[in-house]
Phi, psi and omega in degrees: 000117192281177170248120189279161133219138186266034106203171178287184218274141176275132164341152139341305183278301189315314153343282189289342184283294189316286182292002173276339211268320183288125162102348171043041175299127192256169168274349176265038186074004174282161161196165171246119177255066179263104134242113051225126218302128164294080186252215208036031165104325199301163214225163178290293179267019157277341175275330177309303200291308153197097173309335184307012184266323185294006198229148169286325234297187192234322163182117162243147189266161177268164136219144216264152171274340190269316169311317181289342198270328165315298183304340171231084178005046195104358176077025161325127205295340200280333199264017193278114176277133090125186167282132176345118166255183181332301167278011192145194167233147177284105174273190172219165192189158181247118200242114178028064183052016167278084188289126180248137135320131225187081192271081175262130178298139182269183191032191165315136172281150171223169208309302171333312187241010147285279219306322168313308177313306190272009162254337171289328194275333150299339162281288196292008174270351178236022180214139186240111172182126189318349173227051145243167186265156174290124165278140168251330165189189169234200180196112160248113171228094172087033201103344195238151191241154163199126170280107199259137193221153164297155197265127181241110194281000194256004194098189169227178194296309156346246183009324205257330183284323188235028179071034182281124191320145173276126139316093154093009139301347185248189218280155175039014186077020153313167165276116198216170176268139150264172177272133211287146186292147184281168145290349171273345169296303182316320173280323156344272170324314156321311168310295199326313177288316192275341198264344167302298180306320166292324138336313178286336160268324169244010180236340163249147258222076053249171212254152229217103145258123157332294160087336184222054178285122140192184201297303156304355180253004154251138183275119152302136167267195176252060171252194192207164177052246171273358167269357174288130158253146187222153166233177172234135214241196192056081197244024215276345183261353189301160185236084182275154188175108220275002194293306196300338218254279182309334177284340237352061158244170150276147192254180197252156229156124155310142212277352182274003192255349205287124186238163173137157200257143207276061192158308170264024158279141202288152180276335165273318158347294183275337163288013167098002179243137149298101181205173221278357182262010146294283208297349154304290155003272192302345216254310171290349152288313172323270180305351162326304191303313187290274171177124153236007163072026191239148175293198183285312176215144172242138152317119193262161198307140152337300212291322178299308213088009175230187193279322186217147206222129173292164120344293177321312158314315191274305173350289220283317154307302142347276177323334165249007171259112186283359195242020149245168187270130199312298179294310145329312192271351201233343165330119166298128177314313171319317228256321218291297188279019155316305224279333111345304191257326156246167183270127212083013204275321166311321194299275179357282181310320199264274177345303168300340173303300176303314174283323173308319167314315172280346198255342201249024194291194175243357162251108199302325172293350171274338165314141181274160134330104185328326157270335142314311170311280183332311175312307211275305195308310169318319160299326205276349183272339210261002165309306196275042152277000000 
């Protein structure tokens, strides 16, 4: 199967046209967020007719619907990973003895999982970097969209956190629990992310917001210790857009445009302005989540009056009862004997804590930077040396 691209890599200038002109950021603060933009003369229904005209990528493989329903025997319930997500269902599947991930959009395509479609395959055909996951290639057949990605056997980070069946981790590929991540994996994985995220911000040319970090959307491989490696997948809400990164203000966004999973959205976020410290946000709930093992948001107490208490909220509440101890009382129990058995691990945990705490402020301007963050995780691993 040769590798197609469905046009060639765009000029610089051609680029910089492009992304200014997709999301339509105005200076009196308005915005559109319809990307992906009909600009060159296309018309709304000619990208309807064939959105490929809407994609970017730079060189993708092409595949066929009938090549994918062979590799996974029919798209068979036995090849399916993990539960239906937003966009779809995951299969697994085997590509010239290579195993791939296999991503089909569920239902009728609509205007919502086109633009998705077409916003995953155009960030990942132009951003290169070891913990972004790779696209290997897609499929437009009949209505139907699909993604092909490498196979990650460890799973995603939910999964690893809260004990969850692995899809084909177990014996004949059965679903079985892995063994819970150490503290040194966790952090680890946290560099990893941070060091993924300081690329989309600061290394691709046009600059990259995520929008949508959490814990299923980073993937494992099956290595263990200083051999894990994680990426981070899901780009179908990314935003590329260089308005936010050169003016370095927030732009304004309609509240009908706000996309982002419901516990790591930023508090200006949802009141409507974009900038590149939601995803530093979303990102320091993630570490919250790693660890102290508890989700993003919990049902909060009768007694509060309200429906839901963040992670961030309870941490944060931890954190100012001076006569307990942070890490003791908010640690994952997976974890306590980290805190002992490697060295510095209390130091390791309360540093991280504290930064994640900096990554979650609700004035998005006291938040560090994403190469800061990185910096600083890279300092807290060099403890247990």
């Amino acid at each position: 199967m040769a590798s197609v691209g469905l046009s060639g890599p765009p000029s610089s200038g051609a680029s910089r046209t492009r992304s200014r002109s997709r999301g339509r950021i105005r200076r009196s603060g308005r915005s559109d967020e319809s990307e992906p933009h009909e600009s060159h003369g296309r018309s709304r229904r000619s990208r309807g007719s064939d959105y490929s005209e809407s994609l970017d990528p730079r060189t993708v493989r092409l595949f066929s619907w009938s090549q994918l329903q062979h590799c996974t025997n029919g798209f068979a319930e036995a090849a399916q990973v993990g539960p239906q997500g937003g966009f779809g269902i995951v299969y697994r599947g085997t590509v010239e003895e290579r195993e791939v991930a296999i991503k089909v959009m569920r239902g009728a395509l609509t205007a919502d999982s086109s633009k998705q479609f077409v916003a995953e395959v155009r960030t990942l055909s132009r951003v290169h970097h070891a913990n972004l996951i790779r696209l290997i290639g897609y499929c437009q057949e009949a209505g139907r969209c699909v993604l092909v990605y490498p196979f990650y056997p460890g799973g995603n980070l939910c999964d690893r956190l809260f004990n969850l069946p692995v899809r084909g981790a177990g014996a004949g590929g059965s679903a079985a629990c892995l063994p819970p991540l150490g503290l040194a994996e966790r952090i680890s994985i946290g560099y990893q992310m941070a060091q993924g995220l300081r690329y989309l911000h600061f290394g691709a040319h046009p600059p990259v917001l995520h929008r949508d970090i959490k814990g299923t959307n980073v993937l494992l491989d099956g290595g263990a210790g200083t051999e894990l490696r994680a990426v981070l997948a899901d780009f179908g809400l990314a935003r590329i857009s260089e308005q936010v990164f050169d003016t370095q203000q927030d732009v304004l966004i309609q509240p009908s445009c706000l996309v982002g999973t419901e516990g790591y959205i930023a508090p200006e976020y949802r009141a409507g302005e974009l900038s590149p410290k939601a995803d530093v946000y979303s990102f320091g709930v993630l570490l919250l989540e790693m660890m102290t093992g508890r989700t993003a948001r919990e049902p909060a107490l009768p007694s509060t009056g309200t429906k839901w208490q963040t992670l961030p909220e309870w941490v944060k509440s931890i954190h100012e009862c001076r006569n307990l101890n942070i890490v003791g009382t908010v640690v994952d129990r997976s974890l306590r004997c980290d805190l002992t058995r490697c060295k510095n691990g209390e130091q390791m945990v309360l540093e991280m804590l504290l930064l994640a705490l900096q990554c979650v402020e609700a004035d998005a301007q006291l938040r560090p930077n994403i190469d800061v963050v990185e910096e600083r995780i890279g300092h807290i691993m060099n403890l247990q040396r």
